[in-house]
N, C-alpha and C positions, 0 to 999 in steps of 0.2 A: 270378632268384628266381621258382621258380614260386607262385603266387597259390593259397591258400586259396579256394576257393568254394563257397557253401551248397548243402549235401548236396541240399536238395528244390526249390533252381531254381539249377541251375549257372550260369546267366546272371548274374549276383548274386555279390559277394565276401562273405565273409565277414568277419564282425565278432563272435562268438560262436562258444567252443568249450566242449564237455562234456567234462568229463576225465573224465568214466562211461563215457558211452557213446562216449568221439571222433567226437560229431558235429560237424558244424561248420555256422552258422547264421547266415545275412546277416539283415542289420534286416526283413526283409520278413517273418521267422518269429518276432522276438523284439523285441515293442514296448515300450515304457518309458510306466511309471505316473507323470504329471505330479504326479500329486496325492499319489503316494508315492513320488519320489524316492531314497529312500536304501533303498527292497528293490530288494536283487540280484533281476536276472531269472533265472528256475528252467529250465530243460529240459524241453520239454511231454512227454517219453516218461521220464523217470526223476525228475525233478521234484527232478534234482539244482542247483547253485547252477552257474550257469556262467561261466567264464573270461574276461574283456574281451580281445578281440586287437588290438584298437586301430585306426589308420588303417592296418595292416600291409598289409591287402590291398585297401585303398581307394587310396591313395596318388596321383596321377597320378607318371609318370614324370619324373626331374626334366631330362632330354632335352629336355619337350614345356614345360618351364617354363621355360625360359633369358629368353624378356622379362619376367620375373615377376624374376628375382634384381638384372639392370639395373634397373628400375624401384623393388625394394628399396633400392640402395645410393642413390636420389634422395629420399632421405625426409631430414626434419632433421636428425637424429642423423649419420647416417653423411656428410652435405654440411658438418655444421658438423665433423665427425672431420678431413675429406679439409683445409678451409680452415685450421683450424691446426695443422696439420703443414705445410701451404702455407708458411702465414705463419712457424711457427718455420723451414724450412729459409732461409728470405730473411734473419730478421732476428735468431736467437737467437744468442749466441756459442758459439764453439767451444769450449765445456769442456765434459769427455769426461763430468762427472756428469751435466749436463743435457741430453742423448743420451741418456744412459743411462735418468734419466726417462721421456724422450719415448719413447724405441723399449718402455720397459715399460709404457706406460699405449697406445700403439699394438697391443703385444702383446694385454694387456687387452682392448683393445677389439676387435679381430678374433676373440677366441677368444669372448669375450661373442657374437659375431653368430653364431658358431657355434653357441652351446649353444640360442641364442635360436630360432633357425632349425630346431635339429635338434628343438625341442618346435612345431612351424606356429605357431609366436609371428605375427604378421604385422608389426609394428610393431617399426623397429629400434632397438638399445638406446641411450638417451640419450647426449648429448655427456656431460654430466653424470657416467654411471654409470664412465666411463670411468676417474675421477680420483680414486675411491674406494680406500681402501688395501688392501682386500680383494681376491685374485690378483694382486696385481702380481707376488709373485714367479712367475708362469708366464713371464715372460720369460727369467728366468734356467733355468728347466726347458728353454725353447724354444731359449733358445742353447746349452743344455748339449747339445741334440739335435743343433743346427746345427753344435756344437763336434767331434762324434764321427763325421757325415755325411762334413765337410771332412775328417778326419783320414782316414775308410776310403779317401777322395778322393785324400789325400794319400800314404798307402803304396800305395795301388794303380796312381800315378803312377813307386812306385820299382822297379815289377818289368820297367821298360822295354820294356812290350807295349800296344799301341793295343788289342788285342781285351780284354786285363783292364782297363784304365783304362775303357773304353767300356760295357762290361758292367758295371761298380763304379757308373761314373756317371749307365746307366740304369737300372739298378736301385734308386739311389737314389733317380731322381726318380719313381720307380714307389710305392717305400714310403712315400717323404714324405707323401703326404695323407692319409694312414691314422693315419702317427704322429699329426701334428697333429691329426687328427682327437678321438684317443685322449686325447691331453691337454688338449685341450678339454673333453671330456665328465669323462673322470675327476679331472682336474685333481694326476696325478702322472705323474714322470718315469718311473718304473719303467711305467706303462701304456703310454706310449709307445714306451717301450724295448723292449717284453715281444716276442718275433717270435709269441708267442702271440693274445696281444693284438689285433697288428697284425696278424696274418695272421686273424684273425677277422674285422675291419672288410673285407678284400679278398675273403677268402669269400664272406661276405655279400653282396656284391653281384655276386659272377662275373665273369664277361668284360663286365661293364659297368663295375666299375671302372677298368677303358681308357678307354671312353668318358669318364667323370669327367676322367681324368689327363690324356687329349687336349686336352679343354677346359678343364681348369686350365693347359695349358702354354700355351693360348693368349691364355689369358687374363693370363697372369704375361708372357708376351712383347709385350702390346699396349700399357702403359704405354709402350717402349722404342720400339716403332717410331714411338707418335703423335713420340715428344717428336724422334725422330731427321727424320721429314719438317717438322715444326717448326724446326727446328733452324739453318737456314738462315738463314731468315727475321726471326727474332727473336733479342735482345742477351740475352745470360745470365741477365742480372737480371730477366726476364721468362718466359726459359724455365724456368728453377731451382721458381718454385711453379707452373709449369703442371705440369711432371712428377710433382713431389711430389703432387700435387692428385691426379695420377691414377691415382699407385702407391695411392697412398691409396685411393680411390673404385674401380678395379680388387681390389684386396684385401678389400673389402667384398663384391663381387661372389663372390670366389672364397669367401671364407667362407660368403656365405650357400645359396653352391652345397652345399658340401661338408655342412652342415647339413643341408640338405633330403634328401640323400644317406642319409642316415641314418636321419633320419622315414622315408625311404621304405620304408628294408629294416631297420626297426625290432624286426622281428618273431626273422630271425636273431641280432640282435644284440642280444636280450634286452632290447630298450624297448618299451615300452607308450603308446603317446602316440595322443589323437585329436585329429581334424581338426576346427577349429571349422567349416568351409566341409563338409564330408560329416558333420555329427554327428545323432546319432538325433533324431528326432522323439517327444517325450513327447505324451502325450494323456490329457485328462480322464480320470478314472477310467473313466465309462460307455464312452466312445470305444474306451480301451485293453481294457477286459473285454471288447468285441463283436471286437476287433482279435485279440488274442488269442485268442478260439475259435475265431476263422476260419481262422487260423493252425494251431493245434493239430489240428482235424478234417483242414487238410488233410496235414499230416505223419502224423497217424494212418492216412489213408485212402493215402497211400501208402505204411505199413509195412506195408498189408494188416491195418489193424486197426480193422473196419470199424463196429464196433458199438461200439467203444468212443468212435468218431470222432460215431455217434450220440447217445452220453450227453452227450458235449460241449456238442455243437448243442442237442441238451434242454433240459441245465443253463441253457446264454445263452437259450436263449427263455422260460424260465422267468422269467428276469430282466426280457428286454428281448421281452414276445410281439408289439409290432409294430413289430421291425426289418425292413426292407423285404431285406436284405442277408442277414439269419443264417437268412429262413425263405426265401428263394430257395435256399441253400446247402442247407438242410435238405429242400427239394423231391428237387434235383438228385440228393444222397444217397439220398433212398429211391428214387427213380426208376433209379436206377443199378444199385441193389440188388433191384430188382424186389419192393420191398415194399408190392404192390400196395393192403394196406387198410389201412395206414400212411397209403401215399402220399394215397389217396384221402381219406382222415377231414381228414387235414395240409392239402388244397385246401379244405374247406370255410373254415379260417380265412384262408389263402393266398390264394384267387382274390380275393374282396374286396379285398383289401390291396393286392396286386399291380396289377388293375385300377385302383384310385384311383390308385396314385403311379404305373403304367410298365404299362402298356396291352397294351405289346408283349411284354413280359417274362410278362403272364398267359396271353397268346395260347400263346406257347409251351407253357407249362404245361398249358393245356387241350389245347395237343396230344400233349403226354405223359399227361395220362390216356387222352385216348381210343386209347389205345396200350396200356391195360391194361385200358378196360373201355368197348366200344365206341358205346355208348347213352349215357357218362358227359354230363350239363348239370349246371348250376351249379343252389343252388335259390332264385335271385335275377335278379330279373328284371333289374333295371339291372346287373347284372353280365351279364348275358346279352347285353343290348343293346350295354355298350360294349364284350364281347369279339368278337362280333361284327361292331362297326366295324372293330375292331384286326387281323382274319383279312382282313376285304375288302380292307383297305388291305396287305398282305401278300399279296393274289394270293389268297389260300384261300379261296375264294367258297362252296364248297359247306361247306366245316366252319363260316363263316361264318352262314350259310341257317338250319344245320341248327338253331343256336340259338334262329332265332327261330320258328321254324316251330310252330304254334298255340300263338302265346303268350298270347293274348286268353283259350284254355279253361286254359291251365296258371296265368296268374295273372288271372284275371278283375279285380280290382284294381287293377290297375297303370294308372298315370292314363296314360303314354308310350305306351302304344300306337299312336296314331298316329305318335309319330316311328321306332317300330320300326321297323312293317312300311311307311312309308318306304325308309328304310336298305334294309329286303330287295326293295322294288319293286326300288329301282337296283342291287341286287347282281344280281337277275335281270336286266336288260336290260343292265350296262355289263359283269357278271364273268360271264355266262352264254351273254347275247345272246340270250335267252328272254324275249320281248316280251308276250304271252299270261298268263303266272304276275302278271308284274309288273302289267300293267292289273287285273286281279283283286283283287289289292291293292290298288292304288288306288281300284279302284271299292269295296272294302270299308270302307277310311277315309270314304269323301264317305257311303256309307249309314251306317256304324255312328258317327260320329264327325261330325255338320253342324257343329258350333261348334269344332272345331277351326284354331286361328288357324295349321297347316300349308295348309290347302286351297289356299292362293294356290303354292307346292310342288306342291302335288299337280296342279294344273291345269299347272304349266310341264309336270310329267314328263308327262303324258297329252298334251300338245298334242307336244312331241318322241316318244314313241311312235308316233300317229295318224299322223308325217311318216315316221317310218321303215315303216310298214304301207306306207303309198301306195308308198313306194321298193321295197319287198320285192316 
């Protein structure tokens, strides 16, 4: 089964189809409103209502889950199934009703772990559910299957040829888990029967339906072998509920195989079922509304629709104007777009913001403007100051500089001055290696600045300067 995956990050399965437009859309594009639960999520391009596809293309494979289905058949249910069937095989009498009973609430119960399993139920179905009146005749459907299997068995033993007996009888064991599969989920004989039906189930999963039947023959053949190296060793009346114990407990196994088998390739086979273990993530309203536009601009901005990808990001700033996330998005967008006095107006709210939460994330930004307008500063001096930090520690020493460089005449106000042109001493002498600029500096704090509680600062960088002259 090849895998559905979303249109605008192929890395990503899909979980959402538009029957408008056939797109198809992994949870990464189509968030879910916590707070409003019960709206269908729309299609950000046709704003059609879109189609759930379930765990269809999330699935793990159920190859890669085989310790997962052992470890199912050890839960209470299916251990208390396996002990009395144990116990009846040792101690129930031989009357052919109460057989008959037991292999029908046996039946029951195997086909229940199917249905249970083929919705990623996790938890197996009770001892309990087993003994309810409700499907027990599946037994008599399952034997009537097993009745018509032996019989194909049986004339194709009278045409006195090893290649049609062998052909008859693997091709039966080929069809077999399909049927049962089929009667389980639909819970009648005729789906079983149907070659329609059942050649649907084998469709659907292709040449891995091998795979499947390999490891259900092995699994149907390991009961036989425990009990036969047992077998030695132990008196009848000891071996008798080991075996049944395990026919049992093996069967459980295989059911919950064949189940999973189906969630898997749910999708062919016309089910719909999600995973509780991969299910979407809702989010508060505010959360999901910023989630969602981010989402939508970016699918817009790769349909090549690029202003409409604008109005978006608008719209959510309009809502939410200091999201650190939707006006970074909204930066990069006009910057992309070369919408130079856009972009530029858009940094007057953005570089503040930016600055306070992610230093680094501003730095960059101011170096996207100065990529469209080469004089561009901020008209804030502590925004100057900490982008400034933010480019030194980035290597960028001269776009660094360029910020602070006569900030005493541009904001005469500004009380930091001294820790500035700090900052720019040591950008000259550690990111320049320009010894000269940087004492100037300093000598400019100790004159214009005496009470400043930096000067114990300033006297370290002059005394390490004064040692590097000597060396120079």
């Amino acid at each position: 089964m090849d895998k559905t995956l979303c249109r605008y990050h192929p890395a990503q399965p899909a979980t959402w189809q538009c029957p408008s437009c056939q797109h198809a859309y992994g949870d990464c594009c189509i968030p879910l409103n916590a707070d409003a639960p019960d709206d269908a999520p729309r299609c950000p391009l046709c704003v059609g209502q879109l189609h759930f596809l379930g765990a269809a293309n999330t699935a793990q494979p159920f190859w890669e889950r085989i310790p997962s289905f052992f470890t199912y058949a050890l839960q209470g249910g299916p251990l208390a199934f396996a002990g009395i069937l144990a116990l009846a095989g040792l101690f129930m009498p031989r009357m052919i009703i109460l057989w008959i009973i037991l292999f029908s609430v046996a039946t029951k119960y195997f086909h229940s772990v199917i249905e249970a399993s083929s919705q990623a139920v996790k938890e197996a179905p009770s001892l309990a559910s087993a003994f309810t009146t409700e499907g027990l005749s599946l037994f008599f459907k399952q034997l009537a299957v097993f009745l018509i299997a032996f019989a194909a068995l049986w004339l194709a033993a009278d045409f006195n040829s090893e290649a049609i007996y062998w052909a008859v009888n693997i091709g039966l064991l080929l069809v077999m888990p399909a049927s049962i599969i089929r009667l389980a989920l639909d819970k009648e004989l005729g789906a079983a029967l149907s070659p329609d039906q059942v050649g649907q189930v084998i469709t659907a999963m292709g040449w891995r339906y091998l795979i499947l039947c390999g490891f259900l023959f092995i699994l149907w053949q390991s009961p036989g072998w425990v009990t036969y190296m047992l077998s030695s060793g132990l008196p009848r009346v000891v071996l008798v509920p080991i075996a049944t114990f395990l026919f049992a407990y093996f069967g459980v196994v295989m059911c919950a195989m064949m189940g999973y088998a189906v969630f898997q390739y749910q999708g062919p086979l016309g089910y719909v079922i999600a995973d509780d273990d991969s299910g979407q993530a809702s989010y508060p309203a505010p959360e999901f509304l910023r989630r969602r536009a981010l989402a939508e601009a970016e699918i817009r901005l790769k349909e090549g629709q690029s202003a409409q990808a604008l109005e978006t990001l608008t719209v959510a700033l309009e809502r939410d104007p200091n999201d650190l996330k939707l006006n970074e998005r909204f930066h990069q967008l006009l910057y992309g777009l070369n919408a130079r006095e856009r972009c530029l107006r858009h940094l007057d709210h953005y570089l503040p913001l930016a600055t306070r939460l992610n230093p680094a994330q501003a730095a960059q930004a101011l170096l996207n403007a100065r990529q469209m307008k080469a004089d561009y500063l901020p008209d804030d001096p502590l925004v100057c100051e900490r982008l400034a930090d933010a480019l030194l520690q980035r290597h960028k020493t001269r776009e660094g500089l360029s910020l602070l460089r006569n900030l005493h005449q541009r904001f005469p106000d500004y009380p930091h001055i001294p820790r500035a042109y700090l900052l720019a001493a040591r950008g000259f002498a550690e990111g320049l290696g320009q010894v000269e600029p940087a004492q100037k500096l300093l000598a400019f704090i100790r004159a214009r600045y005496p009470q400043s509680p930096l000067l114990t600062e300033v006297a370290s960088l002059e005394n390490t300067l004064e040692k590097l002259v000597e060396r120079g």
